[in-house]
N, C-alpha and C positions, 0 to 999 in steps of 0.2 A: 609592243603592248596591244597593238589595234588587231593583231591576230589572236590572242587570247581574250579580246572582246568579242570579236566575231565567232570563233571557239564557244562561247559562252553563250552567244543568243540564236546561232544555229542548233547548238545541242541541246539547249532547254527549251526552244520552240519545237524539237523533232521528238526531245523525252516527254512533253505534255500531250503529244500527237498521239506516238505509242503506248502513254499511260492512258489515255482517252478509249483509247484501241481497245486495251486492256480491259478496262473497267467494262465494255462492252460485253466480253465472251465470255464464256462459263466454261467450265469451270474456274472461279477463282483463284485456283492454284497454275492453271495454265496463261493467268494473266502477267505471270513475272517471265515469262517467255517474251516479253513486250516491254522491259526494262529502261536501262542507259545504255547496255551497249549497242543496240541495232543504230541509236540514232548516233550516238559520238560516233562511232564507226561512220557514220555517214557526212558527219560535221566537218570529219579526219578528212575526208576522198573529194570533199569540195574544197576544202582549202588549199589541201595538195595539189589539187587540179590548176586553180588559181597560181600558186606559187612555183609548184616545180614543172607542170606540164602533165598531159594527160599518161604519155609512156610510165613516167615514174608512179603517178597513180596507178596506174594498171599492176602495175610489181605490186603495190603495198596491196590493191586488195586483192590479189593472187595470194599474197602472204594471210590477210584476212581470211579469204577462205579456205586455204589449209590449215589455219588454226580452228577453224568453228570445227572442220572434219575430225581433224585428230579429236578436239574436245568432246565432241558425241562418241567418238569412240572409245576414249575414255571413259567417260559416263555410263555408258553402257556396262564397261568392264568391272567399274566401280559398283554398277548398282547389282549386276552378276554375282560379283565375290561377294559382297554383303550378304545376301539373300541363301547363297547356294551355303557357303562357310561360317554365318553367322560372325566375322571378325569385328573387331571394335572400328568404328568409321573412322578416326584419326591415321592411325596407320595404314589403315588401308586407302585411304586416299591420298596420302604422303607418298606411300611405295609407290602405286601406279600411276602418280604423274609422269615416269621414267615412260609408261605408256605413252601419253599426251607428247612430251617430246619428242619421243623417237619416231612417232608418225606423222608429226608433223614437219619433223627434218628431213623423215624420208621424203614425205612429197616435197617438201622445196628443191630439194636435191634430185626430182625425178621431171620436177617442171624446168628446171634447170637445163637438162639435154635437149630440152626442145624451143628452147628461147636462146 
């Protein structure tokens, strides 16, 4: 239980940091770039540190950041086909997660050879 307390007041004293952050920079639409995840992510890689040891943290946030990579490039893909093909955003956000996946399999599986 005292690890989901500590869960809970590392990651809401690091979401009030980044939302502080936020409220700071302009445009107000680039202030949700400053969200929950930068700081849970970060809440995640100190507990882990604490608990499992620094090696195993290093995997998870290797794993963290080939998911942020694939997700921009998804993103990107997604904001592509909308604009170039006009398609409805549901589906086409649906379809191209197969995107997000598959690039961020590839990289673990490409990190993988060299660890």
């Amino acid at each position: 239980m005292s690890e989901f307390v500590m869960r809970f007041l590392i990651g809401g004293a690091v979401v009030s940091l980044f939302a502080a952050i936020g409220d700071v920079l302009r445009p107000k639409s680039f202030a949700g770039l400053f969200g929950a995840a930068p700081s849970i992510a970060l809440a995640t890689v100190g507990l882990t540190i604490s608990k499992q040891g620094s090696q195993y943290a290093a995997a998870e946030a290797h794993s963290m950041i080939f998911g942020a990579i694939a997700f921009f490039i998804y993103a990107i893909s997604v904001s592509r086909v909308l604009a170039r093909y006009k398609t409805a955003a549901l589906p086409t956000t649906i379809i191209l997660m197969s995107v997000w996946f598959a690039v961020s399999i590839g990289l673990w599986r490409w990190w993988g050879r060299f660890s």
